[in-house]
C-alpha positions as CSV (number, residue, x, y, z in Angstrom):
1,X,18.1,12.1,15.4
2,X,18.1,13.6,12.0
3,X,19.8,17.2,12.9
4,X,23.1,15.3,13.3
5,X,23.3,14.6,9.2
6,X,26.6,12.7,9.9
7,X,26.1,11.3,12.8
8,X,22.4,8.9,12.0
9,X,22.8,5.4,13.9
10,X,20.9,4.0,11.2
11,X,20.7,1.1,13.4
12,X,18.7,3.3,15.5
13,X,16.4,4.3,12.3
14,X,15.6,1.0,11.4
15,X,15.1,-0.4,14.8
16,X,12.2,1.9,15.2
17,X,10.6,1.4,11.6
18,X,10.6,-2.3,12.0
19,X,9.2,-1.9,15.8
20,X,7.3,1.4,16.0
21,X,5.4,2.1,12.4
22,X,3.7,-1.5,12.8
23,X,2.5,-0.5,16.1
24,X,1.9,2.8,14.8
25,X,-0.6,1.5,12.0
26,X,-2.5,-0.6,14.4
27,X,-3.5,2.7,16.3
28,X,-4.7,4.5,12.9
29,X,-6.2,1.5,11.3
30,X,-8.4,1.4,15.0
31,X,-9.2,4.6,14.9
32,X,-10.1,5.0,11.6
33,X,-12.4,2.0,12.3
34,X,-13.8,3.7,14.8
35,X,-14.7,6.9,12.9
36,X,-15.9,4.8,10.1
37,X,-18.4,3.0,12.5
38,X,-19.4,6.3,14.0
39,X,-19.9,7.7,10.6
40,X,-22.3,4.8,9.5
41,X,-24.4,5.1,13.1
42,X,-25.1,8.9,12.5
43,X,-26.8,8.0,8.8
């Protein structure tokens, strides 16, 4: 997507920002919720 300089649909770009980094940051925030409960049960 980003070798083709010239050629970015940023159509395409933004269409996956809007729709995959949202989803993207549930995942993290879970799993960082996760590790931080794990952390706290090992004390």
């Amino acid at each position: 997507m980003i070798h083709e300089y010239f050629g970015v649909n940023l159509q395409l770009v933004w269409d996956a920002i809007e729709q995959e980094v949202p989803r993207l940051q549930q995942k993290i925030e879970a799993i960082l919720r996760e590790w931080d409960e794990g952390s706290r049960s090992e004390d």
